[in-house]
N, C-alpha and C positions, 0 to 999 in steps of 0.2 A: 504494500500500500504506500504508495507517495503523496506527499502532501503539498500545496501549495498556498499561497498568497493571495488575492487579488484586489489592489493600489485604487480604492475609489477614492472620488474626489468627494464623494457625499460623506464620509462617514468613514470606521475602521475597516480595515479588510478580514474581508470573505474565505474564510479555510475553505482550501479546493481539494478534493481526494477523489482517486480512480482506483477502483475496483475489478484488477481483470478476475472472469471466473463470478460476475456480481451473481448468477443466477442458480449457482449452488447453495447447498445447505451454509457454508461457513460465509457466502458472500453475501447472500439475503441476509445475514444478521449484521455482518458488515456494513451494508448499504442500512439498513434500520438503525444503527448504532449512531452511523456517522449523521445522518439527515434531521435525529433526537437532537444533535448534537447542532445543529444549526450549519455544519459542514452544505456546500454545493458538492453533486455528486455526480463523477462519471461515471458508467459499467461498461466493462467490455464482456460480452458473453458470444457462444455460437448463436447463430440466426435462427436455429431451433429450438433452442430455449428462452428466446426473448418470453414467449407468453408466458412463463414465470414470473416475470418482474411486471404485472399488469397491474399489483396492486401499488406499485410505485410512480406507474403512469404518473405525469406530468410533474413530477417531484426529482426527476432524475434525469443525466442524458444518458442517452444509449449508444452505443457503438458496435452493431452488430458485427461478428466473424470468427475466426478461426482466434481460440488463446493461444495459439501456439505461434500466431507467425507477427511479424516484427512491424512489419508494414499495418496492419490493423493496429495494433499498440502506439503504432508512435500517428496513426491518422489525428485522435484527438490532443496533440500536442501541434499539431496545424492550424488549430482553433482557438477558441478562447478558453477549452478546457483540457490542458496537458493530462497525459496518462504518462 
């Protein structure tokens, strides 16, 4: 799990954390833990287990694909939310 920053200009910054693997048993509590916690939350999971994480709709981003390959991992550090 890595953790990041984000520099607003309104107020203190926004803990960021990515989750590969978010749609397993250890990473649903992860994602639940971190979001309690007021964390911004990314997940990387396979595209077949996204409908796991549906009760976090709209509370999380998702980054469907393979956990295994580098290029899905490092796509949301392209963005505004680094994995």
């Amino acid at each position: 799990m890595e953790t990041g920053q984000d520099q607003g200009a309104s107020g203190p910054a926004r803990q960021k954390v990515c989750i590969v693997g978010a749609s397993g048993k250890l990473g649903q509590y992860m994602v639940q833990h971190a979001l309690d916690r007021g964390y911004e939350v990314a997940g990387v999971c396979r595209e077949t287990s996204v409908p796991k994480l549906d009760r976090f709709q709209g509370r999380i981003t998702l980054h469907p694909g393979a956990t295994d390959d580098r290029d899905v991992i490092k796509e949301p550090s392209t963005a505004a939310m680094p994995c």
